[in-house]
C-alpha positions as CSV (number, residue, x, y, z in Angstrom):
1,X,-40.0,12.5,-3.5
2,X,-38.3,13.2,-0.6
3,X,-34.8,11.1,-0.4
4,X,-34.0,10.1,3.2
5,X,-30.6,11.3,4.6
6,X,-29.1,7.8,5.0
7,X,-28.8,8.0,1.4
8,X,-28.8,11.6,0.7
9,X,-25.9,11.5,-1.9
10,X,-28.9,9.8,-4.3
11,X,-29.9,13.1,-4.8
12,X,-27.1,13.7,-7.8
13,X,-28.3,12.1,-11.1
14,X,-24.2,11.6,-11.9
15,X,-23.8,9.7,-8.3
16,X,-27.0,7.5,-8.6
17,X,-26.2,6.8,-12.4
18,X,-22.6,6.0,-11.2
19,X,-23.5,3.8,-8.2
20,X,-26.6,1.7,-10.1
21,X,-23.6,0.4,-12.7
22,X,-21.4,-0.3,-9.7
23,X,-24.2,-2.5,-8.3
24,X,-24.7,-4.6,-11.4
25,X,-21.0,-4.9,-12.0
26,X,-19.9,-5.4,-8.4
27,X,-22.0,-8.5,-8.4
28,X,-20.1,-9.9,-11.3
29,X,-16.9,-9.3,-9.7
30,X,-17.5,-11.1,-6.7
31,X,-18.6,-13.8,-8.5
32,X,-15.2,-14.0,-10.7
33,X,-13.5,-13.7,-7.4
34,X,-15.1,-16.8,-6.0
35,X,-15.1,-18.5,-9.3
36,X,-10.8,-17.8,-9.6
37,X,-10.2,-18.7,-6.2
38,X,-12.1,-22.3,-6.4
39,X,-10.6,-22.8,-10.3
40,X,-7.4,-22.2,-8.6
41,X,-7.6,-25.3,-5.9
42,X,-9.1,-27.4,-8.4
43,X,-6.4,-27.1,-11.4
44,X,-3.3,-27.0,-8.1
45,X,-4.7,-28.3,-4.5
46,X,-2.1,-26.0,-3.4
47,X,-2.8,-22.9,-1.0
48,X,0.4,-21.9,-1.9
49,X,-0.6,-21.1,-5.5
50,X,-4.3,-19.8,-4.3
51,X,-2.1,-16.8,-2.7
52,X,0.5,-16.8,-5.4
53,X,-2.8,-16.0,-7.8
54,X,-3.7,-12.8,-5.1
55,X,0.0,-12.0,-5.4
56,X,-0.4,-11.3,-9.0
57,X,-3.5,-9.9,-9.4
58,X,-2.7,-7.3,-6.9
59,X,1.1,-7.1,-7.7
60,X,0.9,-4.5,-10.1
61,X,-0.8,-2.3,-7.9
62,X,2.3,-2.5,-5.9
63,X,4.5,-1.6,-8.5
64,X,2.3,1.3,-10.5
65,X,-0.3,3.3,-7.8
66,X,1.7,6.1,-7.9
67,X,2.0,6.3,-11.5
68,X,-1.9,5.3,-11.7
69,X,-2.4,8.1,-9.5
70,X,-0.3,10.7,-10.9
71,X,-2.2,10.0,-14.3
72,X,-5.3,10.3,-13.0
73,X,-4.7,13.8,-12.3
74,X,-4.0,14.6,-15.5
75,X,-7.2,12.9,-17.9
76,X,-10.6,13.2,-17.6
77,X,-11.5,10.4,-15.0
78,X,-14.6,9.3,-16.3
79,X,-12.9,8.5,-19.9
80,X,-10.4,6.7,-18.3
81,X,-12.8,4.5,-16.5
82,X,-14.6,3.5,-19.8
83,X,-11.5,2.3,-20.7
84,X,-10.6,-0.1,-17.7
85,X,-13.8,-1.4,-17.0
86,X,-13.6,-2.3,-20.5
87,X,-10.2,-3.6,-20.6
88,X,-11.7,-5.4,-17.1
89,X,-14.7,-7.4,-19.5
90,X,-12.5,-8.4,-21.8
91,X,-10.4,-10.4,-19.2
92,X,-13.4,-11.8,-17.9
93,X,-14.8,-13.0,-21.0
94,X,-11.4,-14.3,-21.9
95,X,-11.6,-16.6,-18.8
96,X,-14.9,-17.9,-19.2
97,X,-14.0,-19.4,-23.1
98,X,-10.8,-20.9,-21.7
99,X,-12.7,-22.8,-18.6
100,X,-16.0,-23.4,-20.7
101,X,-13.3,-25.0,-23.8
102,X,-11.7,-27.1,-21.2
103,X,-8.3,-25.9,-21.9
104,X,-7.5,-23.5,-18.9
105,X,-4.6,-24.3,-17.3
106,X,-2.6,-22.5,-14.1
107,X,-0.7,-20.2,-16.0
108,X,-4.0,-18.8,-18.2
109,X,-5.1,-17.7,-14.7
110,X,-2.0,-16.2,-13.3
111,X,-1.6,-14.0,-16.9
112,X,-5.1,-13.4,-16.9
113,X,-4.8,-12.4,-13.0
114,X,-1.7,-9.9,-13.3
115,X,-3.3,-8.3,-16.2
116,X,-6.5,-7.6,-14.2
117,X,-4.4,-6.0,-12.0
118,X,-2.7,-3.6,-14.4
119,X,-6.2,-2.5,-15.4
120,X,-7.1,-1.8,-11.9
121,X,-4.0,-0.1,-11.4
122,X,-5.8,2.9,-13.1
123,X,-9.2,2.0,-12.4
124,X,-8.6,2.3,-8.6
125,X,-6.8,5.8,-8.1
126,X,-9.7,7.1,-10.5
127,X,-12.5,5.3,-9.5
128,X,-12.0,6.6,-5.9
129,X,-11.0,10.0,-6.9
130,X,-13.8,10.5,-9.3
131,X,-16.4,9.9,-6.4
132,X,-15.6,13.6,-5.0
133,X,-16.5,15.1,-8.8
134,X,-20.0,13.4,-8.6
135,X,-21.9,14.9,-5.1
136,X,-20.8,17.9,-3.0
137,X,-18.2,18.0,-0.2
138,X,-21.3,17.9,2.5
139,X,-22.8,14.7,1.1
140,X,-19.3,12.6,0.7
141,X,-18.9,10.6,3.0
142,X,-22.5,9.5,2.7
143,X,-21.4,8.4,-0.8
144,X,-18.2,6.8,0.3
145,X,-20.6,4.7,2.8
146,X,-23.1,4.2,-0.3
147,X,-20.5,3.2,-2.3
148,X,-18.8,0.7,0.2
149,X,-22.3,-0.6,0.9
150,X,-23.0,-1.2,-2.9
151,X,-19.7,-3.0,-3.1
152,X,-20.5,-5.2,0.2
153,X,-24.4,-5.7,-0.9
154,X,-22.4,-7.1,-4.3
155,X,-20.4,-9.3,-1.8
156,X,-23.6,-10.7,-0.2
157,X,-25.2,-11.3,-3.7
158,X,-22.4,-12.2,-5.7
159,X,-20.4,-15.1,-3.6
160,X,-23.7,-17.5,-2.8
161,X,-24.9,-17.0,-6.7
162,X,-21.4,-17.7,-7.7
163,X,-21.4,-20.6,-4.9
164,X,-24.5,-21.9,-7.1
165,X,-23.5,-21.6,-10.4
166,X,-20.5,-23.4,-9.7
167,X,-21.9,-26.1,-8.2
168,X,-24.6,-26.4,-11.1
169,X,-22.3,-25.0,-14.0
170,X,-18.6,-25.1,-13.4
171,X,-16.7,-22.0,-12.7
172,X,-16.8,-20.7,-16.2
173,X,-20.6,-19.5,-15.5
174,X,-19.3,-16.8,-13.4
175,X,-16.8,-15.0,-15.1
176,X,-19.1,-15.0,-18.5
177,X,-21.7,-13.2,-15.6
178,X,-18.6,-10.9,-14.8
179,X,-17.9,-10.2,-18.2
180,X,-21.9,-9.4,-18.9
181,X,-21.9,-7.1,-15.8
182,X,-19.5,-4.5,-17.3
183,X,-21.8,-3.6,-19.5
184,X,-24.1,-2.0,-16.7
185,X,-21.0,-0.2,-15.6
186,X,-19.8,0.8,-18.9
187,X,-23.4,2.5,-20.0
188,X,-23.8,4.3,-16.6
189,X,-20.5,6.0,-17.1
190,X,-21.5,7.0,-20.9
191,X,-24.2,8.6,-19.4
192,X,-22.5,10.5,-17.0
193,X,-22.3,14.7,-17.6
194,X,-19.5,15.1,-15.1
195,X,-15.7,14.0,-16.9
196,X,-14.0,14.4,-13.6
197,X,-11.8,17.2,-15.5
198,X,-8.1,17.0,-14.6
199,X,-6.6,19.7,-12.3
200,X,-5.1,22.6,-13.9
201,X,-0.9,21.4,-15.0
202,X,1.7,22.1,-12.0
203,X,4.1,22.1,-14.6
204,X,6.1,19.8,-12.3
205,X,7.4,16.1,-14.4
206,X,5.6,13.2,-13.2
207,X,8.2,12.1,-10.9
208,X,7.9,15.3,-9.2
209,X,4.5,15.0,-8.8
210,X,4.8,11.7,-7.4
211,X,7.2,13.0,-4.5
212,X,5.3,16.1,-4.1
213,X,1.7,13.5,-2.9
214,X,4.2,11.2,-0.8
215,X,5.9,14.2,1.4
216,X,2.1,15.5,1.7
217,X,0.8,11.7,3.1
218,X,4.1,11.6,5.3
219,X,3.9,15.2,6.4
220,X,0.2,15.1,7.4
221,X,0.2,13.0,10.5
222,X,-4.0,11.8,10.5
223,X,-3.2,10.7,6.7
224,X,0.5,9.1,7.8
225,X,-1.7,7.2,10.5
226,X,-4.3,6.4,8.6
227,X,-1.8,4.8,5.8
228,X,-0.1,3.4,9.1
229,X,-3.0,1.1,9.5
230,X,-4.3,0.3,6.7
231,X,-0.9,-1.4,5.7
232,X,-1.2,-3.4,8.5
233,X,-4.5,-4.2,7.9
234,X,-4.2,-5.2,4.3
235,X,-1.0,-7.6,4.8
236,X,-2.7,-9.9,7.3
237,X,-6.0,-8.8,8.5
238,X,-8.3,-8.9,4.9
239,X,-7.2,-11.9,2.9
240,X,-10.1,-13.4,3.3
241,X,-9.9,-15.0,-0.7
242,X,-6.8,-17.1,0.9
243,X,-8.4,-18.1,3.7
244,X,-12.0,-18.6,3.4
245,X,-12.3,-21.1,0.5
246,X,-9.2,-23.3,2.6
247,X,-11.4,-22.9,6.0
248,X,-14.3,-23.9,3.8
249,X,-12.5,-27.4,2.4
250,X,-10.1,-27.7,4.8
251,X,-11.9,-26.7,8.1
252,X,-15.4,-27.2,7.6
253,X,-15.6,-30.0,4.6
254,X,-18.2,-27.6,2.6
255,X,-18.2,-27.6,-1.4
256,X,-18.6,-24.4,-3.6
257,X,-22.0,-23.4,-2.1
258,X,-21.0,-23.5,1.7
259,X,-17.8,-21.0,0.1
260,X,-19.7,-18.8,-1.6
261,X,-22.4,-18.9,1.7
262,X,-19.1,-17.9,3.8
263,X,-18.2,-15.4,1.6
264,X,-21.6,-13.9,2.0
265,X,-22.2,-13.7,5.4
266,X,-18.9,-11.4,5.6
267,X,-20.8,-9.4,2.7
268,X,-23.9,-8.9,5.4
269,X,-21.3,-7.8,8.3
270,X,-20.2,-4.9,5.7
271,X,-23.6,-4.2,4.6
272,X,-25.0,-3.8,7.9
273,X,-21.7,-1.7,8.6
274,X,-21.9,0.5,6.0
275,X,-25.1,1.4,6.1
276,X,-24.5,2.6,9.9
277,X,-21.7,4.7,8.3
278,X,-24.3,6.3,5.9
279,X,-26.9,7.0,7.9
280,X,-25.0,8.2,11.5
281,X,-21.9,9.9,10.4
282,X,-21.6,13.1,9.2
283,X,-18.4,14.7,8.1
284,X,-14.6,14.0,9.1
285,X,-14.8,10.7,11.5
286,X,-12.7,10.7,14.1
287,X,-10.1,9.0,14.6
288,X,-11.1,7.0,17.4
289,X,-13.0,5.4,14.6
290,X,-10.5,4.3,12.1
291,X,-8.3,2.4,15.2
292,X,-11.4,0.9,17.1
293,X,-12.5,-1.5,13.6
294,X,-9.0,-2.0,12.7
295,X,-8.3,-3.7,16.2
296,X,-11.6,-5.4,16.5
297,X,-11.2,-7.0,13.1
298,X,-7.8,-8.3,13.9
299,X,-9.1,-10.0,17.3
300,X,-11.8,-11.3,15.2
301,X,-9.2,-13.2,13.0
302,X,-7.7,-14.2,15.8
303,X,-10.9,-15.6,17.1
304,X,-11.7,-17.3,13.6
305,X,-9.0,-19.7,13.7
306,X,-10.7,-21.5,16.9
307,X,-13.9,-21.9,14.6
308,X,-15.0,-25.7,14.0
309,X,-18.1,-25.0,13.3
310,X,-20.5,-23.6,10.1
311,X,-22.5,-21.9,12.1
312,X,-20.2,-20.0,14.2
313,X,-17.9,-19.5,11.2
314,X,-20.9,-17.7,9.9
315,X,-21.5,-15.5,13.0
316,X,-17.6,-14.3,13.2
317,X,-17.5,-13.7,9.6
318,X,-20.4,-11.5,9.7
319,X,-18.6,-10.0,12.8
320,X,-15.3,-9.7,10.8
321,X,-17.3,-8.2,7.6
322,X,-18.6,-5.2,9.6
323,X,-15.0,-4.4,11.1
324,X,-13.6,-4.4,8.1
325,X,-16.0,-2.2,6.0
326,X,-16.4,1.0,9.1
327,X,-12.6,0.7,9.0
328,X,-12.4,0.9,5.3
329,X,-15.1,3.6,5.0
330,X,-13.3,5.6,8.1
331,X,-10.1,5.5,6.4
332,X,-11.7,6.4,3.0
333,X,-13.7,9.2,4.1
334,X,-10.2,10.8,6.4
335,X,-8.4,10.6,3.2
336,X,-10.9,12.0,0.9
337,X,-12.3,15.1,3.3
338,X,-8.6,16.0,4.1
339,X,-6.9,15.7,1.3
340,X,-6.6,19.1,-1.2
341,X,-8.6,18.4,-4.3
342,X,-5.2,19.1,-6.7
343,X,-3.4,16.2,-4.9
344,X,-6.4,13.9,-4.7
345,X,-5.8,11.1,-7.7
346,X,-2.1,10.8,-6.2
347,X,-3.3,9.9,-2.8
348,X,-5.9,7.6,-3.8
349,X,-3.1,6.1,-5.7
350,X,-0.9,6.0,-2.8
351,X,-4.1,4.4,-0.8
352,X,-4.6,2.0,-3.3
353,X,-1.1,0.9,-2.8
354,X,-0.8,0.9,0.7
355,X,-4.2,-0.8,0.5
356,X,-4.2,-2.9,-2.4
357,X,-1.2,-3.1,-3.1
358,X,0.4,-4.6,0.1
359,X,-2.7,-7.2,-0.9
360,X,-0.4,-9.2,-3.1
361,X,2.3,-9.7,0.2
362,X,-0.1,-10.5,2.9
363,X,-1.6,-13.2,0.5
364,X,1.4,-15.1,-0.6
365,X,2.4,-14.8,2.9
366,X,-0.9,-16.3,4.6
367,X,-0.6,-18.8,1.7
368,X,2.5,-20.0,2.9
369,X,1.5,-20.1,6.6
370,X,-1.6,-22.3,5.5
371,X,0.5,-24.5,3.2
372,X,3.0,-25.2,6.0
373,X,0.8,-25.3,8.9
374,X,-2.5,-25.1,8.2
375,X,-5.2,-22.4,7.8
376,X,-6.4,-22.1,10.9
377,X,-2.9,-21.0,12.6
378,X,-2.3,-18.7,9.7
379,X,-5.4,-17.3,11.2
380,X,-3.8,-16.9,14.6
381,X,-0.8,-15.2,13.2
382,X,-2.0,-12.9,10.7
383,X,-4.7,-11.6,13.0
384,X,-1.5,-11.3,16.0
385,X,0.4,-9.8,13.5
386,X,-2.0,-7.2,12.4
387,X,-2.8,-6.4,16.0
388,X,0.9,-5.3,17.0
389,X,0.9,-3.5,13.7
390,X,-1.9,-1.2,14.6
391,X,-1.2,-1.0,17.9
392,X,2.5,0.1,17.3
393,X,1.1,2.6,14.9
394,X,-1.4,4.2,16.6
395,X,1.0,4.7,19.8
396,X,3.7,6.2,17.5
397,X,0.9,8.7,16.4
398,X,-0.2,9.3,19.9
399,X,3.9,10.0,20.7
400,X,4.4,12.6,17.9
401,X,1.1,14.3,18.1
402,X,2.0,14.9,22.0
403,X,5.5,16.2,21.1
404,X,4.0,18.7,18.4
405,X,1.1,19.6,20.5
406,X,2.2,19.6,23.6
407,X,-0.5,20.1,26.8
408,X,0.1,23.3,29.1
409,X,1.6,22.9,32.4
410,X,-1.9,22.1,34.7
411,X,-1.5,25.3,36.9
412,X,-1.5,27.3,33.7
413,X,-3.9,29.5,32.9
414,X,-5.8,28.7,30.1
415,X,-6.0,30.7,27.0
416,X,-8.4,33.0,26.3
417,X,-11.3,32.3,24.2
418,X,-11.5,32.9,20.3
């Protein structure tokens, strides 16, 4: 049967193995990510401690991409995922018995929090790395956009069940789903052929290794731009597990199901957005269309916090979600295609921590702002914030790509033809 080109990187058995577990498990996640975030103003009432929670589950991130990175170039990527995702299930299971034994307690969810993050230290670098072993360079950024709509269908699907279950069952019903959901993951990469061999030893030391990716990202002035933007994205344009359960209590007077509904109408924007990505671009994108979603989805913040209304909040979210996700998917896919395969886990380490990483800042940051003065102004300023960020960036990269390519004089003649 003939497989249509919006999803063309379904063709590989290793890809559509590989994406099927990420569905199941994806689901799960989103779910533990609603269920923590609404465990988290039960057990405190405190938005301070909701971002404190993103602070540490994303902290270590911060602290060990690069070495997450760096390792991933050296083991076989698909072993290494076994091992997080299943290092992943056993915090998840771990938080269900606390909840469901009635003994959880703040701390239990900040440890269990920071260790999720060291797991997904690794799990990141390799996870994204390990998507260029599994379909050929024509088909990937189809599988990029596959794979970001896989993970925003999961953020449709996963936030209103979760929203349900925790109305009917208490939050410990979704992170015993989570914890299930692994298992999907975990048998689709035991099936798996490729390994995602490691690259052949630089016999550089690991520190050296480390410097030799960062002067590479630096050097390269559409990655440096690209890294630019995303950090300005991810400290105050995405922290949308801050803000939308306080908009949803705070703002709008909703329980656990209008949260989770929130959560999911930004999981349609991204759908919708990614599967534009998937079926209309083809190779590189340019990069007209990394700054374009980056801006609109920090006007969009802006734009949120004069929201009042359930309905509207829907339609802005939805809005917001397909910014976010052709911004994500643009910078993704620029990374990826550019980047030389021998330095690949190192930059998707240094993505995940310009990414992720900077996650952990922009959330105990909007966390304060919406403690002190309410969610809907940390709206105004993260969004304002973010929208100097990428502007400043993207005219510092206009300034030195004129100065190292700079236009002949207009009465020159023009070159000849090659």
């Amino acid at each position: 049967m003939a497989i249509p080109a919006g999803v063309r990187a379904l063709r590989h058995r290793d890809f559509r193995l590989f994406w099927s577990g990420q569905l199941v498990s994806l689901i799960g996640t989103w779910m533990q990510s609603v269920g923590q975030s609404w465990l988290v103003l039960e057990l405190t009432n405190s938005p301070f401690r909701l971002g404190l929670i993103g602070t540490l589950q994303f902290g270590p991130i911060l602290l060990f991409s690069f070495l997450g990175g760096a390792i991933s170039d050296r083991v076989h990527k698909r072993r290494m995922l076994i091992g997080t995702q299943t290092a992943l299930m056993i915090q998840a299971f771990t938080l269900s018995a606390l909840v469901w034994s009635g003994h959880v307690q703040f701390w239990h969810v900040a440890v269990l929090a920071a260790l999720y993050g060291l797991a997904n230290t690794l799990d990141m670098p390799a996870r994204q790395a390990f998507i260029a072993h599994l379909v050929p360079r024509g088909d990937l950024m189809n599988a990029i956009a596959l794979n970001s709509a896989v993970f925003n269908g999961a953020r449709v699907v996963g936030p209103a069940a979760a929203g349900l279950l925790v109305a009917h069952y208490g939050t410990a019903a979704a992170f015993l789903f989570n914890g299930l959901s692994f298992l999907a993951v975990i048998a689709a990469l035991a099936a798996i052929r490729t390994e995602g061999a490691p690259r052949p030893r630089s016999g550089l030391g690991m520190g050296a290794e480390i410097a030799e990716g960062v002067r590479y990202a630096l050097g390269t002035s559409r990655i440096a731009l690209v890294f630019g933007l995303l950090l300005s994205v991810s400290l105050f344009v995405v922290n949308m597990n801050v803000l939308v359960p306080l908009i949803a209590r705070n703002v709008l007077h909703e329980g656990a199901h209008g949260f989770g509904l929130l959560m999911a109408s930004l999981g349609v924007g991204a759908v919708i957005g990614a599967l534009a990505v998937a079926t209309f671009s083809v190779g590189r994108p340019p990069l007209w269309a990394v700054v374009v979603p980056a801006l609109t989805a920090a006007v969009l913040l802006i734009a949120l916090s004069f929201v009042h209304h359930f309905g509207l909040a829907v339609a802005v979210l939805m809005m917001l979600g397909f910014a976010q996700i052709t911004f994500m998917t643009a910078c993704n896919t620029t990374v990826q295609i550019t980047v030389p395969d021998e330095l690949r886990g190192r930059i998707m380490g240094l993505y995940a921590l310009v990414f992720a990483g900077m996650t952990p800042i922009g959330s105990l940051f909007m966390g304060t702002v919406a403690e002190r003065w309410g969610v809907l102004r940390a709206c105004a300023v993260g969004g304002t914030m973010g929208l100097l960020l990428i502007t400043t960036f993207t005219l510092a990269w206009r300034q030195r790509h004129d100065r190292a390519d700079p236009l002949p004089p207009r009465d020159a003649p023009s070159a000849p033809a090659v």
